[in-house]
C-alpha positions in Angstrom: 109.8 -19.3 -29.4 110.5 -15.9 -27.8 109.9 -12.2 -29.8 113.3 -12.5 -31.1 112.6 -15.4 -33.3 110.5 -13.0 -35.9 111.2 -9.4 -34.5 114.4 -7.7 -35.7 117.2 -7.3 -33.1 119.6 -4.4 -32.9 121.8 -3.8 -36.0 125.1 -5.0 -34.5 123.8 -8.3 -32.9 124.7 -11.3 -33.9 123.0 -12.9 -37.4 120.5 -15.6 -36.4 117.8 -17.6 -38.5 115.4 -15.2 -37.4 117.3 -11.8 -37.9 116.0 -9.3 -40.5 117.2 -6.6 -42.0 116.2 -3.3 -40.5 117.2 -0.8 -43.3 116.3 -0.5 -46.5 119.7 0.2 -47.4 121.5 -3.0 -49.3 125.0 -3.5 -47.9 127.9 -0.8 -49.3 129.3 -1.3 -53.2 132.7 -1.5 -53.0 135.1 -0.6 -55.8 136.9 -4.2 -55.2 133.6 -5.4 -56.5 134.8 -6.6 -60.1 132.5 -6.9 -63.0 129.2 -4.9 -62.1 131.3 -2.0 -61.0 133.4 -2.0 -63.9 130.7 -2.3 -66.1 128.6 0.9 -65.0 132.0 2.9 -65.2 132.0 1.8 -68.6 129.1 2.6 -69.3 129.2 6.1 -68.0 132.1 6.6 -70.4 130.0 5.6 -73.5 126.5 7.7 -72.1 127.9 10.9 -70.6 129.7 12.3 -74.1 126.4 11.5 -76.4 124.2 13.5 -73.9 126.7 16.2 -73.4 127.4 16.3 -77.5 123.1 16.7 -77.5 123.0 19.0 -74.7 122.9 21.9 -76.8 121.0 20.7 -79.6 118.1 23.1 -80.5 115.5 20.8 -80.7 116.5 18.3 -77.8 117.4 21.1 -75.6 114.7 20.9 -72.8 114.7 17.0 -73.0 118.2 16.4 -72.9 119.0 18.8 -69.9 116.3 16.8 -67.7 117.6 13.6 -68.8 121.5 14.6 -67.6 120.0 15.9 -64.4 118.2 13.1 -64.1 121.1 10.7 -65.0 124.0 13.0 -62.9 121.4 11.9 -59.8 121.1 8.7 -60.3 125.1 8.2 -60.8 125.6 10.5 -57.6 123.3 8.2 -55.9 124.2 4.8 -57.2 127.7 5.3 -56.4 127.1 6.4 -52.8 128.0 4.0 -50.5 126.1 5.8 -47.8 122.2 5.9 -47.2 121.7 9.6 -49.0 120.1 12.1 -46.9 118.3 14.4 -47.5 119.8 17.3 -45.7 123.1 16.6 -47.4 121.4 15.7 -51.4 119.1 17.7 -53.3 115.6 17.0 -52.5 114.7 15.3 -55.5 117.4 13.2 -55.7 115.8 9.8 -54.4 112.3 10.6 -56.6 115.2 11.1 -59.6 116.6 7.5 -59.2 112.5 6.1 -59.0 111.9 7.7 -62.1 115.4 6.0 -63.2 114.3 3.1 -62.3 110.9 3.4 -64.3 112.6 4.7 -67.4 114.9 1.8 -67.8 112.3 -0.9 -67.1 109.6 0.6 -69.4 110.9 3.0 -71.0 108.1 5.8 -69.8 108.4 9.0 -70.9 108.7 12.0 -68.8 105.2 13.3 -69.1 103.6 9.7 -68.1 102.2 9.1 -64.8 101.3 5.7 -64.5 99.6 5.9 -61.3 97.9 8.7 -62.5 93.8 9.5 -62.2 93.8 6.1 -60.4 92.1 4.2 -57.6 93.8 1.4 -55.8 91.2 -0.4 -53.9 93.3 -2.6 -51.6 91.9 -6.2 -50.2 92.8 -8.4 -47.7 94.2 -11.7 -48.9 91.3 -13.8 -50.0 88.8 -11.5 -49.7 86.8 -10.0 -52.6 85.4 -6.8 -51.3 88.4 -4.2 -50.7 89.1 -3.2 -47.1 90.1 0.4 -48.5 90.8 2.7 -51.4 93.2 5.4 -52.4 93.6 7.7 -55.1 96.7 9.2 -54.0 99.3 9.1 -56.8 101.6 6.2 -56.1 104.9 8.0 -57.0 104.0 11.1 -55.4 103.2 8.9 -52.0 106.6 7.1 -52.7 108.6 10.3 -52.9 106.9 12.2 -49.7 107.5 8.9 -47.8 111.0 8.7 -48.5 111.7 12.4 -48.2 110.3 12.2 -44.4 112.6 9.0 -44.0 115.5 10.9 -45.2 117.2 8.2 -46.8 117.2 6.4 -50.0 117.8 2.7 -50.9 120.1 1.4 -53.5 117.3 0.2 -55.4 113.4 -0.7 -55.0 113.6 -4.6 -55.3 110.7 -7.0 -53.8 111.7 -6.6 -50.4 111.9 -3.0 -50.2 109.2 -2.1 -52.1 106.8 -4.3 -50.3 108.0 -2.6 -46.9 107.8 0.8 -48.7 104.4 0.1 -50.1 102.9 -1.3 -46.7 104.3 1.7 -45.2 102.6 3.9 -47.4 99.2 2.5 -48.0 98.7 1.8 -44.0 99.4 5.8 -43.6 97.2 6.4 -46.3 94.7 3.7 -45.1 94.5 4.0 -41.5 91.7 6.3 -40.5 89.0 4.9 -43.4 89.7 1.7 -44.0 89.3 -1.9 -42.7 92.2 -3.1 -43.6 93.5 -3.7 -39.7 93.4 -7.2 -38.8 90.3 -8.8 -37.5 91.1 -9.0 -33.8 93.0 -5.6 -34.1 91.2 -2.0 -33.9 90.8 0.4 -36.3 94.1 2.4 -35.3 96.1 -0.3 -35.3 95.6 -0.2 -39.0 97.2 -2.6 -42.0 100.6 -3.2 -39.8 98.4 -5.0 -37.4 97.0 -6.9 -40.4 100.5 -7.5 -42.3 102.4 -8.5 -39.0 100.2 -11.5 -37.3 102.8 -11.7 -34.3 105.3 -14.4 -33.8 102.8 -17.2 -32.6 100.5 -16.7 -36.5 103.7 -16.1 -38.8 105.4 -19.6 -40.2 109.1 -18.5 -40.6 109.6 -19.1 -44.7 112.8 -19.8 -46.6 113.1 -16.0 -47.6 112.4 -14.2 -44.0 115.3 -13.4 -43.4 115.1 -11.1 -46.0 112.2 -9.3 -44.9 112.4 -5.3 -44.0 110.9 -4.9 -41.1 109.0 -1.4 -40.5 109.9 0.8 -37.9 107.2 2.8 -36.5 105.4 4.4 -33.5 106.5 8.0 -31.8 110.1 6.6 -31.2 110.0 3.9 -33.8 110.5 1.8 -31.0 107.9 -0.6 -32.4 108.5 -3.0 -35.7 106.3 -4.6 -38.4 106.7 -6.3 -41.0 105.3 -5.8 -44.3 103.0 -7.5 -46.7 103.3 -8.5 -50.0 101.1 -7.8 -52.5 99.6 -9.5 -55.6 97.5 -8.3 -58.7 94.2 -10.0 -59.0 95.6 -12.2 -61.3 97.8 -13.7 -58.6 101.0 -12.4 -59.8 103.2 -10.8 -57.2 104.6 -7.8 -57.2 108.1 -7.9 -57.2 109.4 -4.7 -58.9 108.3 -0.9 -59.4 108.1 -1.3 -63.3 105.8 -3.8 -63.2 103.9 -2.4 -60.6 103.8 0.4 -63.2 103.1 -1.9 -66.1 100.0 -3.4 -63.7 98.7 0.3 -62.9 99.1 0.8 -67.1 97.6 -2.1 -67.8 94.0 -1.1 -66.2 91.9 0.0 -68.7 89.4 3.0 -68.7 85.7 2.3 -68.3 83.9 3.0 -71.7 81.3 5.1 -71.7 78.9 2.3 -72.4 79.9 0.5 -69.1 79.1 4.1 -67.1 76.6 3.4 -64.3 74.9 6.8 -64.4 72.1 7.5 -67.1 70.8 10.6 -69.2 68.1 10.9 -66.5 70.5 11.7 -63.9 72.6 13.8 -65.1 75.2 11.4 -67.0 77.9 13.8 -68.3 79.1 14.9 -64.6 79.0 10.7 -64.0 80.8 10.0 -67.3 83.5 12.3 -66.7 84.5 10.5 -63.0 84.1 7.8 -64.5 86.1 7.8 -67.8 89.4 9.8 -66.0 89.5 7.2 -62.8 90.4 3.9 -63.5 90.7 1.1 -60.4 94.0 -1.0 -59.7 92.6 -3.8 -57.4 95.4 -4.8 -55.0 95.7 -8.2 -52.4 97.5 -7.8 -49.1 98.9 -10.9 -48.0 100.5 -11.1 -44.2 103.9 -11.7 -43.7 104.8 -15.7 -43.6 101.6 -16.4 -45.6 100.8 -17.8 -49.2 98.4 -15.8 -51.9 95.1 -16.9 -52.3 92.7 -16.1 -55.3 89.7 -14.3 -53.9 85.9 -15.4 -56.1 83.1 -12.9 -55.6 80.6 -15.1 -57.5 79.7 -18.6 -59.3 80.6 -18.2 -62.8 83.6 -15.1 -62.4 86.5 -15.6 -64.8 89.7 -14.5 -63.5 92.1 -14.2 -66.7 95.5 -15.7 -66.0 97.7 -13.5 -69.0 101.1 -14.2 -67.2 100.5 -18.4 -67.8 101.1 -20.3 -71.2 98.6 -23.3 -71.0 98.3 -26.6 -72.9 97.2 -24.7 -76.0 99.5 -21.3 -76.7 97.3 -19.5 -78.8 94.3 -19.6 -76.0 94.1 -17.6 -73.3 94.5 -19.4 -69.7 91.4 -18.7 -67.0 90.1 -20.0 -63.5 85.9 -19.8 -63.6 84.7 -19.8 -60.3 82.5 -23.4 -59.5 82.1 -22.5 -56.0 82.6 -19.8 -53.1 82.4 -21.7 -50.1 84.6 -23.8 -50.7 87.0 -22.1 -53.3 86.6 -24.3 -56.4 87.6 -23.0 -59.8 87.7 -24.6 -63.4 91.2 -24.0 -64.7 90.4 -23.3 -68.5 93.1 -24.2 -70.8 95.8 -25.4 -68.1 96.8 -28.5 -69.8 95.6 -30.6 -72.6 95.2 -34.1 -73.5 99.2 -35.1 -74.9 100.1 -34.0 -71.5 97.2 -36.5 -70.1 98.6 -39.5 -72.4 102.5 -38.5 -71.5 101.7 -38.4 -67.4 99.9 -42.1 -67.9 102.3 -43.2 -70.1 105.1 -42.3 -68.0 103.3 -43.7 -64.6 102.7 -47.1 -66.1 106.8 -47.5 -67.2 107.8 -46.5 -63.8 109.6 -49.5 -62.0 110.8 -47.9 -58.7 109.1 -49.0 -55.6 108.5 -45.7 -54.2 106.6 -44.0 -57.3 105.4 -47.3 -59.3 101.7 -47.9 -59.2 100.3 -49.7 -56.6 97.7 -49.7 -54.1 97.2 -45.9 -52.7 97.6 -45.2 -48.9 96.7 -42.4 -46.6 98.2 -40.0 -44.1 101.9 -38.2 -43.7 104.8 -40.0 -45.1 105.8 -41.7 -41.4 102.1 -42.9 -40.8 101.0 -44.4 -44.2 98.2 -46.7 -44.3 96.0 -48.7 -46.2 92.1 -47.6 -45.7 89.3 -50.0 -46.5 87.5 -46.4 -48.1 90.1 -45.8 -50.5 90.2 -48.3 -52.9 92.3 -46.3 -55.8 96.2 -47.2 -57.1 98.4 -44.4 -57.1 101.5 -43.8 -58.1 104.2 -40.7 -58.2 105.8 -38.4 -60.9 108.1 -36.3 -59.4 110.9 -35.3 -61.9 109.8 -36.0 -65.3 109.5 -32.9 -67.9 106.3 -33.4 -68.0 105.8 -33.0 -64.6 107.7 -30.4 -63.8 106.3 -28.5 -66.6 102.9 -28.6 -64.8 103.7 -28.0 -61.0 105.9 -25.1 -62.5 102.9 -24.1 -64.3 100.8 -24.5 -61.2 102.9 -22.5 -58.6 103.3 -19.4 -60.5 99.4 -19.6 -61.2 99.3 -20.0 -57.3 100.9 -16.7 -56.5 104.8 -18.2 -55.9 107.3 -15.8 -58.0 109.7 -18.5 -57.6 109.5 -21.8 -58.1 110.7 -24.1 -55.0 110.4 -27.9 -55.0 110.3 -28.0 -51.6 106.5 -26.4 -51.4 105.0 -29.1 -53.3 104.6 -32.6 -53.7 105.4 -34.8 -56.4 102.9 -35.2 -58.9 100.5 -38.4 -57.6 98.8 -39.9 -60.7 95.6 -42.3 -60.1 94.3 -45.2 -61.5 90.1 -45.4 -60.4 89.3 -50.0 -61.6 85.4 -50.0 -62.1 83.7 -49.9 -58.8 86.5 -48.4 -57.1 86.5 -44.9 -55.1 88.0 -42.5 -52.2 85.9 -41.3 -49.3 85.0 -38.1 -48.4 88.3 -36.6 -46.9 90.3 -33.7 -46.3 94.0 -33.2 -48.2 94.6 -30.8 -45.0 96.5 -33.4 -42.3 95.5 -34.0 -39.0 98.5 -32.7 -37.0 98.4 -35.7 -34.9 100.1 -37.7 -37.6 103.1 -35.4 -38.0 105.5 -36.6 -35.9 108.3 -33.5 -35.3 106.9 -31.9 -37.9 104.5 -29.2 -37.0 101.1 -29.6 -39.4 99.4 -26.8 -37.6 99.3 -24.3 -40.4 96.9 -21.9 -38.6 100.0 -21.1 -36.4 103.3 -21.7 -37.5 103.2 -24.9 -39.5 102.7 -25.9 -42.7 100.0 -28.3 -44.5 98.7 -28.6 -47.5 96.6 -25.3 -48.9 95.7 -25.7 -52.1 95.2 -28.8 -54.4 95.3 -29.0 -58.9 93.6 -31.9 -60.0 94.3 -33.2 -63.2 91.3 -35.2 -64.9 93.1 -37.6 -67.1 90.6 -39.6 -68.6 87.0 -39.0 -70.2 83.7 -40.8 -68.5 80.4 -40.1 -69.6 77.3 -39.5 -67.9 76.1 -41.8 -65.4 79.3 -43.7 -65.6 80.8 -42.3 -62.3 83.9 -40.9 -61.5 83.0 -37.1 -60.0 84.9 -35.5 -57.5 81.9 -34.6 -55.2 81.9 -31.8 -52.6 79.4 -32.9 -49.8 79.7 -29.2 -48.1 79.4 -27.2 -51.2 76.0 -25.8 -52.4 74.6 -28.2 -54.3 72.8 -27.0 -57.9 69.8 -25.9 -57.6 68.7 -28.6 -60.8 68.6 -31.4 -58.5 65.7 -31.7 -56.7 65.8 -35.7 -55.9 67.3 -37.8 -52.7 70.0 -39.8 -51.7 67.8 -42.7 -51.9 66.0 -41.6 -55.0 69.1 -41.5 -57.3 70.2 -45.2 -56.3 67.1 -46.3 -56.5 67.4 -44.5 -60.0 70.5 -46.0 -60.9 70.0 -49.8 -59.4 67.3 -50.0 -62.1 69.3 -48.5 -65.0 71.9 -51.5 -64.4 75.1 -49.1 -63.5 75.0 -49.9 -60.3 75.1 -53.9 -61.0 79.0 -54.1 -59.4 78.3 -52.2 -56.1 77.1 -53.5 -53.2 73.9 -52.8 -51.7 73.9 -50.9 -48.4 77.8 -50.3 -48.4 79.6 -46.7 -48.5 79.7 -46.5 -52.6 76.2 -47.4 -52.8 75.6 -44.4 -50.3 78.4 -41.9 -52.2 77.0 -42.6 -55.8 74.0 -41.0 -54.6 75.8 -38.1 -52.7 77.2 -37.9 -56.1 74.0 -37.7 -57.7 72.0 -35.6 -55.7 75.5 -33.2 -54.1 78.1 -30.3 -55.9 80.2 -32.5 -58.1 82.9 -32.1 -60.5 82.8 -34.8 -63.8 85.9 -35.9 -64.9 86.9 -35.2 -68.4 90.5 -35.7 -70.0 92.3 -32.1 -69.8 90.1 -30.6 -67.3 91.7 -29.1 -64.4 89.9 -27.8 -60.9 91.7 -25.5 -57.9 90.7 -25.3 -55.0 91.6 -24.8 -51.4 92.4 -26.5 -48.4 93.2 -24.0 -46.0 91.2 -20.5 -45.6 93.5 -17.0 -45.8 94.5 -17.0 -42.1 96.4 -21.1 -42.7 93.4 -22.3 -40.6 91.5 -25.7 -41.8 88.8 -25.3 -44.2 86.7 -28.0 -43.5 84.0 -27.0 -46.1 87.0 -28.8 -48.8 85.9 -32.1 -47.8 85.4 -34.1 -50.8 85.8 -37.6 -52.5 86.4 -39.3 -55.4 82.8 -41.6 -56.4 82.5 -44.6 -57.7 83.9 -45.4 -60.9 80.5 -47.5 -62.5 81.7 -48.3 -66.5 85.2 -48.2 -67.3 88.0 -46.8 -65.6 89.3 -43.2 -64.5 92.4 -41.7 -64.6 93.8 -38.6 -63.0 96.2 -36.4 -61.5 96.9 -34.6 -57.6 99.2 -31.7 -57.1 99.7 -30.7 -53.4 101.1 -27.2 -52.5 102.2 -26.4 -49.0 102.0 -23.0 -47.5 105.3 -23.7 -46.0 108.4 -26.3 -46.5 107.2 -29.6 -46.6 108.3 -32.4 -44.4 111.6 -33.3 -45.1 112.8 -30.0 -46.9 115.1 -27.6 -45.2 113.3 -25.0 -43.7 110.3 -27.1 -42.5 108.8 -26.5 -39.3 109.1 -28.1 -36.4 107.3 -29.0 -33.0 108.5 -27.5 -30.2 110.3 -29.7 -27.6 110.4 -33.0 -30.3 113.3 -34.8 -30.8 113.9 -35.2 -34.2 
């Protein structure tokens, strides 16, 4: 793949997979246009005669002239089909059509700044400490930035405003931050971070769409931008709800101040109480969001997802940092545990019916002696879909796109019966043409929701252990010391002495593990912020020892999966 394949080319070259879309300008609105165009004339007929009729009202005077001049700019923009410049528009006129913009998606009033007496401390994806802070006004940034572009887009959708944003907080940024990427300097700044080069950037379904940045003395260089998520995940895809997410912040009470009486606390107060902090997630070009845990036991409110009970609130709660594991509080409950069996065990069709569960990509499936589970898929029911819906949007994805999961695998754990330790990530030397190698430009599993189904007590089995996480700090016995343990209790009556269960019910015992327990949910990840391996998400599924378990896997891919349009490919594979 040469530069082309991610870089812009020159405006007038020919359209290709790879092309982007230099300007920020949206193609020309013709008059031929039909409906949309028709309606906004209409509308102008209905608006422009009730402000003019108020326009000399006594007591609407001062609000009604800046709402005309506001609303004369934003028509005399709209309606242009030329980039405005500045040198032939009044100065203010793109700033107008921002706070346009703001007043019909929120309906702010003049006097309210949203961005106002507020840090944004900007992190890296992934990462919980920020790589930099700002407390320059947002919309005052925006409205310098675009004066010194001298032009004005159409309209700040997801595209734009992420290019505009990067733009701005990478000028801001650049001399006091960290936010360059790690094997960039200093200088090179957030662009270095947001653009990873053509050899670290998987081409996704929207790239196309992407507005690349030009820069450098002749902006002879190019970038292109991030994207950005709240803390909560949720991307940000428009400039009223990046408002309503800088509004939503709340002040620091008085009671949560840091400072004391002893040091002087009304000077500390006062910063405190009129700054409030907007924390902010960078994510490079090409790559998925990932939730960032600073601590064992953080809760990270989910407020945009409806979970399996509507009047509770939907969290994660951080298990583990290293790996990323997180409870998922509320995510489903137990009807939707009952429908998924339900469902599984009427399922006739050979290629999703339950039956005896394999390993590795779809072309090199195979029975493995360690995995000893039945499986079976769910990929279209409305129970199904409801969840991996559920899951992608608490993932970070603003859209939902089948092609970046996998169906829905439902499990079946028989007494005795278990998965070794293993990694969802695949080896790339299964793939075939497809290219697994997610730390370049492939795609592989990243992140994995497990579904516990089914209740089991203790002792009887069934965790999900993670051999490479810390394990608590309440167990204080060995390996050997917990099957000796358990042989004399009785559970362990159906395994066999000296085989690999024997050995994982006591890495069960004795390691990090997760107990099963119908509507529970757990996240965590397969890949680390940069798409390479995380090989500290080893785990496995231990022994079942009374009864039997049920449960639920959903895969998601930081790219097209294999067989999906848009998935990547070797180079120089036949397909």
């Amino acid at each position: 793949m040469n530069d082309q394949s991610i870089k812009p080319k020159k405006e007038n070259a020919p359209s290709s997979r790879h092309h982007l879309n230099r300007s920020f300008v949206p193609p020309k609105m013709r008059s031929d246009e039909g409906g949309p165009l028709t309606a906004r004339v209409f509308l102008l007929y209905l608006v422009i005669p009730y402000l003019i009729g108020f326009y000399y009202s006594k007591n609407n005077l001062e609000f009604v002239r800046g709402k005309l001049d506001q609303f004369v700019a934003f028509v005399d923009t709209t309606f242009s089909s030329e980039p405005v410049k500045y040198s032939e528009a009044p100065p203010d006129v793109c700033f107008n059509r921002l706070r346009v913009i703001l007043h019909n998606g929120l309906h702010i009033k003049d006097h309210d700044k949203p961005f106002q007496n507020m840090t944004i401390l900007l992190h890296r994806n992934g990462e919980p400490e920020p790589c930099g802070r700002t407390s320059v006004d947002i919309m005052d940034g925006f409205e310098k930035l675009l004066q010194k572009e001298g032009r004005c887009p159409l309209n700040f959708e997801k595209y734009q405003l992420d290019a505009l944003l990067t733009r701005l907080l990478h000028n801001i940024l650049t001399e006091e931050s960290s936010c360059h990427s790690s094997d960039a300097t200093q200088h090179q700044g957030l662009y270095s971070y947001c653009d990873r080069g053509v050899a670290k950037t998987p081409i996704l379904p929207d790239h196309e769409q992407l507005k690349a940045i030009e820069h450098g003395d002749n902006a002879d260089t190019t970038s292109l931008p991030c994207h950005f998520h709240s803390s909560h995940g949720i991307r940000v895809t428009s400039l009223p709800f990046f408002a309503q997410l800088a509004r939503s912040v709340k002040v620091p009470s008085v009671e949560e101040n840091v400072c004391s009486e002893e040091e002087g606390s009304m000077e500390c107060i006062a910063d405190q109480i009129y700054s409030r902090e907007l924390h902010l997630y960078a994510v490079p070009a090409g790559r998925v969001f990932m939730f960032a845990p600073s601590h064992v036991g953080q809760i990270i409110p989910l407020p945009h997802i409806q979970g399996g009970d509507p009047g509770q609130p939907v969290y994660l709660q951080v298990l583990s940092i290293r790996p990323r594991i997180f409870d998922i509080i509320n995510f489903f409950d137990r009807r939707d545990s009952d429908d998924l069996i339900e469902g599984i065990l009427q399922e006739t069709r050979e290629a999703y019916r339950m039956k005896r569960s394999s390993v590795g990509s779809t072309e090199y499936k195979h029975n493995d002696l360690k995995r000893t589970s039945e499986s079976g898929f769910d990929t279209g029911s409305p129970i199904a879909m409801k969840l991996k819906r559920r899951g992608m949007t608490m993932l970070g994805f603003d859209t939902y796109q089948e092609r970046f999961t996998d169906g829905l695998q439902i499990l079946r754990y028989n007494e005795t019966t278990a998965y070794n330790s293993h990694l969802d990530w695949m080896n790339p030397a299964e793939s075939g043409a497809f290219d697994l190698e997610s730390s370049g430009i492939g795609g592989n599993r990243f992140a994995t929701i497990l579904l516990y189904l089914s209740d089991l007590g203790e002792n009887e089995g069934g965790e999900t252990v993670f051999p490479k996480a810390p394990p608590p700090s309440e167990r204080n016995e060995t390996v050997q010391e917990a099957i000796e343990r358990l042989r004399e209790s009785g559970v362990l009556s159906g395994i066999r002495a000296g085989s690999w269960e024997e050995r994982m019910v006591g890495e069960c015992q004795t390691q990090f593990a997760v107990k099963p327990r119908a509507g529970r949910a757990v996240l965590f990840y397969s890949q680390n912020p940069d798409g390479s391996k995380d090989g500290l998400s080893l785990h496995g599924a231990c022994p079942v020892l009374i009864g039997d378990k049920w449960a639920a896997n959903l895969w998601a891919w930081n790219t097209p999966r294999q067989g999906f349009k848009g998935s990547p490919r070797k180079k120089n594979v036949e397909l």
